[in-house]
C-alpha positions in Angstrom: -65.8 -25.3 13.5 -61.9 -26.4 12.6 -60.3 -23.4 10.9 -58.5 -23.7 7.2 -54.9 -24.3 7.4 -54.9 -20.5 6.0 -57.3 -18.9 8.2 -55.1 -20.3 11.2 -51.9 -18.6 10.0 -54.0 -15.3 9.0 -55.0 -15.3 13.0 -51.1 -15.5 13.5 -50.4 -12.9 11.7 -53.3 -10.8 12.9 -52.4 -11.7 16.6 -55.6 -13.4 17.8 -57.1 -16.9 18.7 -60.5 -17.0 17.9 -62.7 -19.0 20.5 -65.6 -18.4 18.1 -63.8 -19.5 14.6 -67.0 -18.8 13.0 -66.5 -14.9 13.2 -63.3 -14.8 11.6 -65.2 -17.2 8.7 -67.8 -14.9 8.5 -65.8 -11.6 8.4 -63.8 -12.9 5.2 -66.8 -14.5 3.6 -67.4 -11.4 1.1 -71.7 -10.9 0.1 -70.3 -12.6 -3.6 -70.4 -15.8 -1.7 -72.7 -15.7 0.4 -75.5 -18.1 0.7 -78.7 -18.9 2.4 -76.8 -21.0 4.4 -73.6 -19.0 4.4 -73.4 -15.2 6.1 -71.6 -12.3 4.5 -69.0 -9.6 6.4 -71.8 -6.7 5.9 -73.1 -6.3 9.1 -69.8 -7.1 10.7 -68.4 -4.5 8.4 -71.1 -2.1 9.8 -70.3 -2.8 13.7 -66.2 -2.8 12.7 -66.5 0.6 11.2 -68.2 2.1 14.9 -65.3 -0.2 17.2 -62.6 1.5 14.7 -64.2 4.7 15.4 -64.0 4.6 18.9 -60.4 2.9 19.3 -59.2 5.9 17.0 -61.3 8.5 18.9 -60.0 7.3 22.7 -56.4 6.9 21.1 -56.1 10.0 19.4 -57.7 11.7 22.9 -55.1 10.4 24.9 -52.4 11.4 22.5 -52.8 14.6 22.5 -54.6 16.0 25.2 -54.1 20.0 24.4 -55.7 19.4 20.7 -58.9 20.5 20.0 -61.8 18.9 18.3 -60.8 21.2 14.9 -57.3 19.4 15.3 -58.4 16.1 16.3 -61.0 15.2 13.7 -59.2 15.1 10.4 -56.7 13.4 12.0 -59.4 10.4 13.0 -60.6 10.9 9.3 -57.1 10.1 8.3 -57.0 7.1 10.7 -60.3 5.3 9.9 -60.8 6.1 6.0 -60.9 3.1 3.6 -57.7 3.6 2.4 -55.9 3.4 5.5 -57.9 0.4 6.4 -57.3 -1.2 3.2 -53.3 -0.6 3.8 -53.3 -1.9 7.0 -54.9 -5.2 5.2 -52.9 -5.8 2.5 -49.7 -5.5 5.3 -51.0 -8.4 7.0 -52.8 -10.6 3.8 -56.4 -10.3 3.9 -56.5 -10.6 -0.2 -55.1 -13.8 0.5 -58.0 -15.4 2.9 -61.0 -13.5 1.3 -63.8 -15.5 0.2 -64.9 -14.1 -3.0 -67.3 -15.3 -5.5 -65.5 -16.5 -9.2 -66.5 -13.4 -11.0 -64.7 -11.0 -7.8 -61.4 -13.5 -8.2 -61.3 -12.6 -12.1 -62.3 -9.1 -11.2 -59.1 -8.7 -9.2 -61.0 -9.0 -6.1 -58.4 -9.4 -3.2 -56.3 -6.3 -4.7 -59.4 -4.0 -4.8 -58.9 -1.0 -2.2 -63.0 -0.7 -1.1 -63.0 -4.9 -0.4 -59.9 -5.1 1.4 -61.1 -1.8 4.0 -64.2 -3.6 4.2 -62.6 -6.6 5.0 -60.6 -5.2 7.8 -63.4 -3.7 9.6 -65.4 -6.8 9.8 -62.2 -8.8 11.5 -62.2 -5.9 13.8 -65.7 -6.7 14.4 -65.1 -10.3 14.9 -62.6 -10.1 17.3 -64.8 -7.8 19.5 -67.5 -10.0 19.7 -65.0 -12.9 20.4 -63.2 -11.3 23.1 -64.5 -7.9 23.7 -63.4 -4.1 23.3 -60.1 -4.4 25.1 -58.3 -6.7 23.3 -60.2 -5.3 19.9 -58.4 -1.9 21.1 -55.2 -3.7 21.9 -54.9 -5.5 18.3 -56.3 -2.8 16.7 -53.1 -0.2 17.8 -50.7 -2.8 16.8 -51.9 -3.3 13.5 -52.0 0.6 13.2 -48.8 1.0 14.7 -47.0 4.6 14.6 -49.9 5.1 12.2 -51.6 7.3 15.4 -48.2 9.5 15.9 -47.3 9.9 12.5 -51.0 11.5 12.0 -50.0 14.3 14.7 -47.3 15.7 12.9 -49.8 16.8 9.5 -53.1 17.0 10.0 -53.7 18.0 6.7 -52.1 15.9 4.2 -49.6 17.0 1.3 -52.7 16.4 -1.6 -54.4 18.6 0.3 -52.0 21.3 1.0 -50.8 20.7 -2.9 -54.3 21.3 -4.2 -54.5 24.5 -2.0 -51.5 25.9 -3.5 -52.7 25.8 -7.0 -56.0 26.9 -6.3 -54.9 29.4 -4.7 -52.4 30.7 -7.8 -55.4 30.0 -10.2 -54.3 26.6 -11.4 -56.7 23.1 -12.0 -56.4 20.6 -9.2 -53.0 18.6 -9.2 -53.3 15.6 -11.8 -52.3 12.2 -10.4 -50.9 9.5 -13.0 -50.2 5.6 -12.5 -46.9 5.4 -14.3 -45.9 1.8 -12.9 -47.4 -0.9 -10.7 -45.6 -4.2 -10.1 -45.4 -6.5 -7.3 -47.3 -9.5 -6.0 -51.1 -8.9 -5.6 -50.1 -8.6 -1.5 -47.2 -6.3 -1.8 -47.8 -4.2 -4.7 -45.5 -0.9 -5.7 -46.7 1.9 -7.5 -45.1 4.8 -9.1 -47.1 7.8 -9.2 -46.6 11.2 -10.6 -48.6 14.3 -9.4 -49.0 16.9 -12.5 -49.6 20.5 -12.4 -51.4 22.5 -14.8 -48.4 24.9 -15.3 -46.2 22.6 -15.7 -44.1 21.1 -12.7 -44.1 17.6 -12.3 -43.0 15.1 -9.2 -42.8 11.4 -9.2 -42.9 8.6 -5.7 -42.7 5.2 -5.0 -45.0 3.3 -2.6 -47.1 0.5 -1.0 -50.1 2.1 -1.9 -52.0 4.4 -4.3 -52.3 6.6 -1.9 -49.0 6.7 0.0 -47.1 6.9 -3.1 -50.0 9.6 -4.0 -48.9 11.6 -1.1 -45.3 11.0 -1.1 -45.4 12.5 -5.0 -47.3 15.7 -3.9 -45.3 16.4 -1.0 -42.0 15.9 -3.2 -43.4 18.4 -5.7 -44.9 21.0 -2.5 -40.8 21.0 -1.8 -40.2 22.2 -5.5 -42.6 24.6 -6.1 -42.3 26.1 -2.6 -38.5 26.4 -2.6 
């Protein structure tokens, strides 16, 4: 099988040959297009999600070797969750070589958060089963990149900590608003503010939902803590 000119720049960008193109086909084909004679990413997605795991699990182990399991396992939540697989994607393009079906294109299909993470996990699949765990774990960490020290320094993430203040003072959860998104479908920016029930506000830019969600509760943890 002779790759598209697209998928052979995506395997650029993602840092690895394929000997087996057909994985890589397979792990962008999403279930809206596949066929009898066609496979879908599904079960790749399934066996990505366990090679993630374990990558995660080893690196985090080695990282930190006086943390205990209480410490280490939200920070592996943090690591594998969709989200963070669907940011890693859209930093190297998936959207742009997923196979989607017409009525996923006109859905918005290669912005959507739950495609893209799925998406990611079967190309980690795929390149296990082409080349095996090492170089899986090796492509894996670069793609992550300081995503695995960054994790050490907060455990517990600013929505969380945010959402235990005001509980704690007898307030709603925190309230978070899409005020903005702009951008190409690939590189998208979104403004976000996080809203308490009593009142204070805080507003942040970023990459993602979620980053920018974080960034804005962590900006308004500073005010209402100072």
């Amino acid at each position: 099988m002779k790759l598209s000119a697209e998928l052979v720049a995506f395997s650029k960008r993602l840092g690895h040959e394929f000997a087996r193109p057909d994985l890589i086909v397979r792990a962008v084909t999403h279930p809206s297009m596949s066929t009898p004679n066609r496979d879908n990413n599904q079960r790749l997605e399934f066996l990505g999600d366990r090679v993630l795991g374990l990558v995660m699990s080893e690196a985090l182990f080695k990282a930190d070797r006086e943390a205990s399991e209480g410490v280490l396992a939200p920070r592996y939540n943090a690591l594998v969750r969709k989200e963070t697989c669907a940011e890693v994607a859209r930093e190297i393009d998936v959207g742009a070589v997923l196979k989607l079906g017409r009525s996923e294109q006109k859905s918005g299909g290669r912005r959507k958060q739950a495609l893209l993470g799925d998406a990611m996990e079967a190309i980690i699949a795929a390149i296990y089963l082409d080349a095996g765990f090492e170089v899986a774990r090796d492509v894996v960490l670069k793609l992550w990149g300081n995503r695995v020290e960054e994790v050490k320094l907060d455990a517990r993430d600013p929505k969380t900590l945010l959402q235990e203040w005001a509980q704690a003072r007898g307030e709603q959860p925190p309230r978070y608003v899409e005020l903005d998104r702009s951008g190409p479908d690939h590189q998208p920016v979104f403004v976000i503010e996080v809203r308490l029930s009593s009142g204070p506000t805080a507003q942040a830019t970023a990459g993602s939902k979620r980053q920018a969600e974080q960034a804005a509760a962590k900006a308004l943890l500073q005010k209402v803590t100072e």
